[in-house]
Structure formats: C-alpha cells, structure tokens
TORKOL-4160 file (C-alpha; in steps of 0.2 Angstrom, whole numbers, padded with zeros to 4 digits, m for minus):
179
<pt num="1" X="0720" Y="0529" Z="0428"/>
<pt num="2" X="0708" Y="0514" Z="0431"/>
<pt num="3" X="0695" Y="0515" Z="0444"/>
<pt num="4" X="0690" Y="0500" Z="0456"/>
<pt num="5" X="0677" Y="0497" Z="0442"/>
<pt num="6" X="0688" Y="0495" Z="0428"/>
<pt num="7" X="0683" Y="0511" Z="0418"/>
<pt num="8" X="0701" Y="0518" Z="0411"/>
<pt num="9" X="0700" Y="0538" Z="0414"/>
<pt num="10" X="0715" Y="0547" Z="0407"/>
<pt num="11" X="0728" Y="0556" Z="0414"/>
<pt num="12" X="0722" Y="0576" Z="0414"/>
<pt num="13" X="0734" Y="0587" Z="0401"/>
<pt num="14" X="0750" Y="0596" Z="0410"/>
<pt num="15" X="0745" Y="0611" Z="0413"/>
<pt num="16" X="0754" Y="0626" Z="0404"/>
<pt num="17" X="0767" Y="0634" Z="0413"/>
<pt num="18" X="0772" Y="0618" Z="0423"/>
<pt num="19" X="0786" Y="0608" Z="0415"/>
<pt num="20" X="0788" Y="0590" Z="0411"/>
<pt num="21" X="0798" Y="0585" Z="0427"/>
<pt num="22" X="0786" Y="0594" Z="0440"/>
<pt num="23" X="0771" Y="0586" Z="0432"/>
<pt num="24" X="0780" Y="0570" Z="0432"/>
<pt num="25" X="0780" Y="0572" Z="0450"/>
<pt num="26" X="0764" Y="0581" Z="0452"/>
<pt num="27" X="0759" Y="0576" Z="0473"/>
<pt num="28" X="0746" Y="0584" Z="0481"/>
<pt num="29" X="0752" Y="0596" Z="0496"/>
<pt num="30" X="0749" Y="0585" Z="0512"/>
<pt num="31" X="0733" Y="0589" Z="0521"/>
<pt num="32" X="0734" Y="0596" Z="0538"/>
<pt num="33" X="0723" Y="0594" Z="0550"/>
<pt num="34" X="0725" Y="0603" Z="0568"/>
<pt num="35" X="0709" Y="0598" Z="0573"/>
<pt num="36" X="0708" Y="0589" Z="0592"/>
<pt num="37" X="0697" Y="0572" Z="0583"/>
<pt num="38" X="0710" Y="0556" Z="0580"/>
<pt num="39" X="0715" Y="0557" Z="0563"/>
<pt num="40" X="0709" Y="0544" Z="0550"/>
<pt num="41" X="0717" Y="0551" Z="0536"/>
<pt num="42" X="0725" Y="0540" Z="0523"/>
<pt num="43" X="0740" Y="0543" Z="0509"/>
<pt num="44" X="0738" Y="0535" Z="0494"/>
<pt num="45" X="0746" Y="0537" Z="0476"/>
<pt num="46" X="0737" Y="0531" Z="0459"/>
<pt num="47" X="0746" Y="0523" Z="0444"/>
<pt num="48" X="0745" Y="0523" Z="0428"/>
<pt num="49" X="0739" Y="0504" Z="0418"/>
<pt num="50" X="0760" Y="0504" Z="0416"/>
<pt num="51" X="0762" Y="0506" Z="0434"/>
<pt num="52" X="0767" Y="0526" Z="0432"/>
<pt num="53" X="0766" Y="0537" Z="0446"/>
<pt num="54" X="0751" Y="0550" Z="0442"/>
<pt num="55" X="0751" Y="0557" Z="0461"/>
<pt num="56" X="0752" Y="0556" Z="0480"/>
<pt num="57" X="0734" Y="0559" Z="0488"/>
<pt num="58" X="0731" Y="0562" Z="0506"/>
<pt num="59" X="0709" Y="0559" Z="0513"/>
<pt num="60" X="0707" Y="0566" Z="0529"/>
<pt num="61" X="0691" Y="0558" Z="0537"/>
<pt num="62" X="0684" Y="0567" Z="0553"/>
<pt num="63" X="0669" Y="0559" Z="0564"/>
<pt num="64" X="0661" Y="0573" Z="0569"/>
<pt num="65" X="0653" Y="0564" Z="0584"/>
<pt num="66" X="0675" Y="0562" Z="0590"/>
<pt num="67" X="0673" Y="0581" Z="0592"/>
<pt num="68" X="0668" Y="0595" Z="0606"/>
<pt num="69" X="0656" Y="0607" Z="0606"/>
<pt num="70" X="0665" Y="0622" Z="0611"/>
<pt num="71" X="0656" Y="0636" Z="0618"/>
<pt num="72" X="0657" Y="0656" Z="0609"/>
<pt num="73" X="0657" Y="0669" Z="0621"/>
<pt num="74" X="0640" Y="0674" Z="0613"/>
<pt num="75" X="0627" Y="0664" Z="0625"/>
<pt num="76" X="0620" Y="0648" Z="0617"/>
<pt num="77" X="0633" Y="0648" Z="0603"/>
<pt num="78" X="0644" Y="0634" Z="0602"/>
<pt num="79" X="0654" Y="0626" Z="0586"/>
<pt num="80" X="0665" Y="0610" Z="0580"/>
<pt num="81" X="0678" Y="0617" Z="0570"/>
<pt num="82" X="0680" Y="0607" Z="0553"/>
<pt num="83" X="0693" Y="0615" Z="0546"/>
<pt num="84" X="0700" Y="0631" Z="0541"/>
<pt num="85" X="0717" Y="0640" Z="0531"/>
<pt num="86" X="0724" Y="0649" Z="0546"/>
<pt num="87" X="0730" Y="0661" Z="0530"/>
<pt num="88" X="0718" Y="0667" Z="0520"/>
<pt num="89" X="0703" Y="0664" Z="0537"/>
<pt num="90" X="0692" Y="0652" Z="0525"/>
<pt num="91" X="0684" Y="0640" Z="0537"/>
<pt num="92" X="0670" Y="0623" Z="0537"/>
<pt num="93" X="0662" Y="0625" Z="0553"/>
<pt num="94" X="0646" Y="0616" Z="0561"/>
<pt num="95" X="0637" Y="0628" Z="0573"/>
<pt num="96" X="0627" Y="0627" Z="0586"/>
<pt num="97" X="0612" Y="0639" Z="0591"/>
<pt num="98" X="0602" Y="0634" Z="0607"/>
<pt num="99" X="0584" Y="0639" Z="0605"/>
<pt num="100" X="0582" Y="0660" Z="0609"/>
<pt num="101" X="0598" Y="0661" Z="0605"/>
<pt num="102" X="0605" Y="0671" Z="0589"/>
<pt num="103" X="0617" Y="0683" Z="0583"/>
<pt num="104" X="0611" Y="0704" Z="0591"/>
<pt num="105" X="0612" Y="0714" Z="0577"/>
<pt num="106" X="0613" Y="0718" Z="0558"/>
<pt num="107" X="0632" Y="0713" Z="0553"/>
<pt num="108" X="0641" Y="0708" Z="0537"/>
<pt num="109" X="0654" Y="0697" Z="0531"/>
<pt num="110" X="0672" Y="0701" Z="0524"/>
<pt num="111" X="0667" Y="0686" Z="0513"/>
<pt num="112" X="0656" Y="0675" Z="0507"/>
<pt num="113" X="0645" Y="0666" Z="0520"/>
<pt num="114" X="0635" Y="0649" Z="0516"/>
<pt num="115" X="0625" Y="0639" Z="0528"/>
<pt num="116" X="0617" Y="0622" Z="0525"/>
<pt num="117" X="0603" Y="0619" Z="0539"/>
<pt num="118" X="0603" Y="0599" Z="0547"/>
<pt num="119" X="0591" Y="0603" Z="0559"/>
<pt num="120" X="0582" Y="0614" Z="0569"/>
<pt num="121" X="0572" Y="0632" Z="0562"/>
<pt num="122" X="0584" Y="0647" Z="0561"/>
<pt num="123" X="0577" Y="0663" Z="0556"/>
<pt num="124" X="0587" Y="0680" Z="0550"/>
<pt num="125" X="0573" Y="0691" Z="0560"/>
<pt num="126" X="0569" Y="0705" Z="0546"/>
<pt num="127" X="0568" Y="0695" Z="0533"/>
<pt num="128" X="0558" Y="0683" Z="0541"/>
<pt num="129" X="0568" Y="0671" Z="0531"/>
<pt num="130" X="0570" Y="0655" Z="0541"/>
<pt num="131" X="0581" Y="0639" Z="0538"/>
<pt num="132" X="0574" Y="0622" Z="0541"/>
<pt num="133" X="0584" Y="0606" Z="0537"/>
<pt num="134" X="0591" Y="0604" Z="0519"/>
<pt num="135" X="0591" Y="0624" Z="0518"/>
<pt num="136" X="0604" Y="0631" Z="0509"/>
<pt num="137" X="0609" Y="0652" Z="0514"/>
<pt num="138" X="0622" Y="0661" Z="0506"/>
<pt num="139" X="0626" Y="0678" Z="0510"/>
<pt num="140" X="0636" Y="0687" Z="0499"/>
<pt num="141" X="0651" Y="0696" Z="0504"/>
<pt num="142" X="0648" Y="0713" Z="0512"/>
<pt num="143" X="0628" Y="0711" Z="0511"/>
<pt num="144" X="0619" Y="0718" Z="0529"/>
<pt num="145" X="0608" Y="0704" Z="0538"/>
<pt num="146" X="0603" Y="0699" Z="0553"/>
<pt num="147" X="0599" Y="0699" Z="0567"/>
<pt num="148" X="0595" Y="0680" Z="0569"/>
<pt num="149" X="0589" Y="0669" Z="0582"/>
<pt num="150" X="0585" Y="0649" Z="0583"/>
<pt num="151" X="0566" Y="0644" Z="0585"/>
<pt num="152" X="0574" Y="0629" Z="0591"/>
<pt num="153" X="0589" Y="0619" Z="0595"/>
<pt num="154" X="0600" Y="0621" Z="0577"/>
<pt num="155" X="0613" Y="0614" Z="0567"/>
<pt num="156" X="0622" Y="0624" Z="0551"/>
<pt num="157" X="0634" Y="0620" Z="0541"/>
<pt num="158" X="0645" Y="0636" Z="0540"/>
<pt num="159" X="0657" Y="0639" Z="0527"/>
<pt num="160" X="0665" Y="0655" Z="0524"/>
<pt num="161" X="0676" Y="0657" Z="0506"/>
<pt num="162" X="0688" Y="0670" Z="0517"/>
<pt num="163" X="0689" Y="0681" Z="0534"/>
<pt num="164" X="0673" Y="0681" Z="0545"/>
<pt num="165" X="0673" Y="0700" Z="0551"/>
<pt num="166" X="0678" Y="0715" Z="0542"/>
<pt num="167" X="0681" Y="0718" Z="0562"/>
<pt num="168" X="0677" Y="0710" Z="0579"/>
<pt num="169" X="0658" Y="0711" Z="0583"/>
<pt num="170" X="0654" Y="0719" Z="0599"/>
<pt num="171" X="0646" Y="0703" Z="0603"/>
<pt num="172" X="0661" Y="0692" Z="0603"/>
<pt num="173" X="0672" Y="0694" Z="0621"/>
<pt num="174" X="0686" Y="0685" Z="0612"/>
<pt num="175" X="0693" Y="0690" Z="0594"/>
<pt num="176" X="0695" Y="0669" Z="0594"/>
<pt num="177" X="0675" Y="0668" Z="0591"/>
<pt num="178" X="0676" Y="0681" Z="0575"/>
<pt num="179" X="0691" Y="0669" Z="0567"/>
C-alpha cells in the first residue's frame, strides 16, 4: 500500500488459518452505526502499486455537537451514546454529571470501566480521588468504588470493554440506563 505521502507500506502477512481466496478478498465488516447524528461515514478500498485489491474500509465520523443529551433516570445524569456492540454490552459513551450530582453508592463493573475527564472536577468520595481534564480512571472489572459526585458541571469519556452491571443498580428506574 502507498500512503498520501508516497511511503510504500506492505501488505501485512495472511494470517494462518485464512486461505489464499479469503484473504484475497479480505473487507472489513461494514460499520454500523444506529446512532440518531447524520452519518458522515465513508467507504473506501486501498490498492496495491499494481492496482490490487487489499480491502474495503468503512470511517464512521460523528460530531458530537449533532447529538442529544439524553437524560438517565438518576438526577443530573445525562449521556451521548457514541457507540456500543448490542452483543457483548461494550460501549464509548460521553456522560454528563451536573454539579452535586453522582452516582449513590459503592457498585462495581461486570467489565472493565475507563473514563477520560474533558472537563469539570469529578471525585469517587472515598478515595477522595478526583478527575480533572486530561484524567485518565480505569476501574477494573469487579473492583468496589464509589460513591462519586461532580464538584462541578462534568464531561467523561466512558468506555466499557463489556457489560456495565453485573445487575441493575437500584439507582436506575430503567434497565435502559444500566446497558
């Protein structure tokens, strides 16, 4: 493959297991999105220097200003759904914590939890650890934390690497908010 600035970069090996014809045809799955902001995604393939296939590439783009906030049933907890595999309950998420508000009690994760801080002050209350912008929290799967609240306004980045809750927290009216 050649990038736009001319550097040649070769064609990764076939992986064992897949033949000689899959490869050939190696395309990515489509990416879905099912998302409510237009969609400003793009296909493209790339070629080989002797106009070979090498593979059918799909960018999804989202402007994050295109979407709504929704609102949780937990007061002053609202989120813009970025994108999320419906079946294994991974998910990008950016969430939204008015000031006071926070997450009740001590809970844990039925996989790994990773928040990035853009702004506001966001602090896990017996800990006293608190995220400021360019924060990076990682909670590992099963670990106990919380409760949390916002000292102001905040907005994480929220990636889970699998389901949110083991089960629905009492906190959530809506089995919806613990997806």
């Amino acid at each position: 493959m050649t990038t736009s600035t001319g550097q040649v970069v070769p064609r990764p090996p076939r992986p064992e297991g897949v033949s000689e014809e899959e490869w050939a045809n190696n395309v990515s799955d489509l990416a879905r999105y099912s998302g409510e902001a237009p969609d400003r995604s793009r296909e493209h393939t790339e070629t080989g220097p002797d106009g070979e296939q090498w593979g059918r590439f799909r960018e999804i783009l989202l402007q994050t200003q295109d979407l709504d906030w929704v609102e949780k049933t937990l007061a002053g907890l609202s989120q813009k759904m970025l994108w999320r595999n419906d079946e294994t309950g991974a998910s990008i998420a950016l969430v939204r914590f008015e000031k006071g508000a926070g997450i009740p009690s001590r809970h844990a994760h039925a996989s790994n939890q990773f928040m990035f801080c853009l702004s506001g002050r966001y602090t896990y209350l017996p800990t006293k650890i608190t995220l400021t912008p360019g924060s990076f929290y990682w909670n590992p799967k099963g670990s106990l934390h919380g409760p949390t609240r916002a000292e102001e306004e905040s907005i994480l980045l929220e990636i889970y690497d699998g389901p949110h809750y083991p089960t629905q927290p009492d906190w959530y009216a809506s089995p919806d908010d613990a997806r």
